[in-house]
C-alpha positions in Angstrom: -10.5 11.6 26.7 -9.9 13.1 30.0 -10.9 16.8 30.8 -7.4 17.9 31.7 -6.0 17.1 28.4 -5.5 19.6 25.7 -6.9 17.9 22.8 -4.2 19.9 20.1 -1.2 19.2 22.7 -2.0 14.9 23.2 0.2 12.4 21.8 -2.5 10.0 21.1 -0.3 6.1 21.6 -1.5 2.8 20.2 0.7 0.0 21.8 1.0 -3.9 21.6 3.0 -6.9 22.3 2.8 -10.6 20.9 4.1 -13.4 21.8 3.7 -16.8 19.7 3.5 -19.3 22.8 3.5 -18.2 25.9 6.5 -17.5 26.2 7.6 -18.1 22.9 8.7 -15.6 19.6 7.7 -12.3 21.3 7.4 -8.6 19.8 6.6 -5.1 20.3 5.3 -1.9 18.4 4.0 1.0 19.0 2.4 4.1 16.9 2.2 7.0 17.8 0.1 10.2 16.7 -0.9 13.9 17.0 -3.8 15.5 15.5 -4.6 11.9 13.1 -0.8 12.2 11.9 1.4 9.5 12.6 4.7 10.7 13.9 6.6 8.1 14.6 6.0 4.0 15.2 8.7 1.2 15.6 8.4 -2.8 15.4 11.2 -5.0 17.2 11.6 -8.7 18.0 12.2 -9.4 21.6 13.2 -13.2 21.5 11.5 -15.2 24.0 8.9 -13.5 25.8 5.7 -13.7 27.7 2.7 -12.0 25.8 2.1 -9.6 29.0 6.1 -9.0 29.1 5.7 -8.5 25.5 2.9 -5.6 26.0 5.0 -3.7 29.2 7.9 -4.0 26.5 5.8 -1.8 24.0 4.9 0.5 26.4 8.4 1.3 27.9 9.5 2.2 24.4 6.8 4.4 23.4 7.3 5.9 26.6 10.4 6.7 25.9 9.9 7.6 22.5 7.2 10.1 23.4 9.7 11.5 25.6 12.2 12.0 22.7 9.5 13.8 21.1 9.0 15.9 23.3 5.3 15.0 24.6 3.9 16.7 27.3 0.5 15.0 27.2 -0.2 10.9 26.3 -3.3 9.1 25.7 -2.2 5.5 25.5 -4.4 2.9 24.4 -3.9 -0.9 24.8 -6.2 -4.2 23.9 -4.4 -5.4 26.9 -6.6 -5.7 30.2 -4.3 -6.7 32.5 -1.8 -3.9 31.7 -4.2 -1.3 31.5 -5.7 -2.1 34.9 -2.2 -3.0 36.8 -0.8 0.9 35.1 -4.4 2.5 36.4 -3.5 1.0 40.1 -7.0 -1.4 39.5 -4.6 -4.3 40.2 -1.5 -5.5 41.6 1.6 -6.7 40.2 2.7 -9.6 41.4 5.3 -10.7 38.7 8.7 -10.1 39.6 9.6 -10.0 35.8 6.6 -7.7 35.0 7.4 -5.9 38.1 10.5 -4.5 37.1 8.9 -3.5 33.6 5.6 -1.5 35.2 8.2 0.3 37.9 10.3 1.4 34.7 6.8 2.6 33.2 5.4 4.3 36.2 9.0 6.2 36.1 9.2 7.0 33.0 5.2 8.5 32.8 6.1 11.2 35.6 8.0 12.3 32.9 5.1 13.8 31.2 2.4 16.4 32.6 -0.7 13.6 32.1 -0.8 10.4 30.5 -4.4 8.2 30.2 -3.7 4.4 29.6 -7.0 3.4 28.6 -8.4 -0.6 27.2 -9.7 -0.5 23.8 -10.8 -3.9 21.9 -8.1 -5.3 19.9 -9.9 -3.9 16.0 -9.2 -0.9 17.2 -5.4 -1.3 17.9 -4.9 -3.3 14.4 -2.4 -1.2 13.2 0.4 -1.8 16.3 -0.9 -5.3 16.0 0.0 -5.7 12.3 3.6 -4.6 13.1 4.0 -6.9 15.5 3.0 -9.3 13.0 5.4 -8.5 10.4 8.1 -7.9 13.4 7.4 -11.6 14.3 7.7 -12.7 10.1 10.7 -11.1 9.2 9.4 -8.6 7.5 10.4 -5.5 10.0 13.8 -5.5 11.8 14.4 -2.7 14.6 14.5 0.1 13.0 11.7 3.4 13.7 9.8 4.8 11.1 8.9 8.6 11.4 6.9 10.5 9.3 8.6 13.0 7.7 7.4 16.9 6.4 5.7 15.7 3.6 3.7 12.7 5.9 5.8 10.2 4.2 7.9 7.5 5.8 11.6 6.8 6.3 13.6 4.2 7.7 16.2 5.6 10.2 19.5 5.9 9.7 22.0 3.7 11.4 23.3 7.2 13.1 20.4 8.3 14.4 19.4 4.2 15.5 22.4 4.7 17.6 21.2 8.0 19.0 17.9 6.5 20.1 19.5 3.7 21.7 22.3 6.2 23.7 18.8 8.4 24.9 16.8 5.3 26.1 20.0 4.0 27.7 20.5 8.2 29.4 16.3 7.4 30.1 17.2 4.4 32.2 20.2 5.7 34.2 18.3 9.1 35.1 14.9 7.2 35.5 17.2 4.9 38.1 18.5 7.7 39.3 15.6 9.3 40.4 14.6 6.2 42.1 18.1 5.9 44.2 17.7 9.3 45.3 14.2 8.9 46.6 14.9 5.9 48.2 12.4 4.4 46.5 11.9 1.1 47.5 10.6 -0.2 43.9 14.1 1.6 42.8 15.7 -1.1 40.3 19.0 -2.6 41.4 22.1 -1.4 39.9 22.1 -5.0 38.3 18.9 -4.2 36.5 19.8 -1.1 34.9 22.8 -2.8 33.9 20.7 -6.0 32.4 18.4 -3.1 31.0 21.9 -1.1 28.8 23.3 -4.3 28.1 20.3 -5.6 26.4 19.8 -2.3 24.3 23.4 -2.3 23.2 23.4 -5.9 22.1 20.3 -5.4 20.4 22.0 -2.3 18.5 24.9 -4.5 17.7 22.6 -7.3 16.0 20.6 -4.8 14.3 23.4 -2.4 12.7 26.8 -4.3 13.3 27.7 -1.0 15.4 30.7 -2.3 17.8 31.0 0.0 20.7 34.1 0.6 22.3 
């Protein structure tokens, strides 16, 4: 772990993404922990996908996520290479679909006071793996598990489901936002953050029935 971080204040992240065909059936999960207690992970389907779209996927949303829990610190760890090394600045990005989904990432991580995205080998990242797994089978839909006082688990309501989707659509506009009033020229397009909202409503919609008017 890196000197700077406070090992009692880290967020300690496992993320992964998993696609069956390439693209094909894609998914994303993420768990994420403080002091060896899980706080919160989450499991969705992402239709057809690229594995690597798959894995920038899982790390927007525990990103996000880590935001709504109000992390100040991240270690991040991924079984994926080429994400690791494209987030560390080790290589480029040269995907215009992945492109869009690191921008959003680098964005949303100068949110936080330090984040580390480090590589670890895939048996040590078995537990976002298996949720992708069962997000893949049917046997997890979108909804986020938290662990509540007693370190049990509990399916989130269809209130608060809607609440995370209105605070990573908020995350988007301000995190566009930000860009436009930079200037930055890897700022999304208003297009973008439109396709971005308009994919998390209608995945809301499917998941709850929730009609939004």
């Amino acid at each position: 772990m890196e000197e700077w971080m406070s090992k009692s204040a880290v967020l300690t992240i496992n993320i992964d993404g998993a696609a069956r065909g390439n693209p094909g059936p894609a998914a994303l999960a993420y768990v994420i922990a403080k002091d060896g207690h899980m706080l919160s992970e989450e499991a969705r389907c992402l239709g057809t996908a690229t594995n690597n779209v798959a894995e920038y996927s899982a790390l927007v949303h525990a990103l996000e996520r880590a935001a709504e829990l109000g992390g100040e610190q991240l270690l991040i760890k991924s079984d994926s290479e080429l994400l690791v090394k494209q987030m560390n600045g080790v290589y480029r990005v040269k995907d215009p679909r992945l492109k869009v989904l690191y921008d959003q990432a680098s964005r949303l991580r100068e949110r936080f006071a330090a984040v580390s995205i480090v590589h670890v080998p895939r048996a040590e990242n078995s537990h976002a793996d298996r949720l992708c797994n069962e997000a893949l089978d049917g046997l997890r839909d979108a909804a986020r598990s938290t662990a509540s006082s007693e370190g049990n688990r509990f399916r989130e309501p269809a209130g608060d489901r809607e609440g995370g989707m209105q605070q990573r659509a908020l995350a988007c506009l301000h995190s566009a936002a930000r860009a436009w009033k930079s200037q930055d020229p890897a700022a999304p397009t208003p297009e973008q953050v439109w396709e971005e909202i308009r994919k998390l409503i209608a995945e809301e919609i499917r998941v709850s029935g929730t009609v939004f008017v």
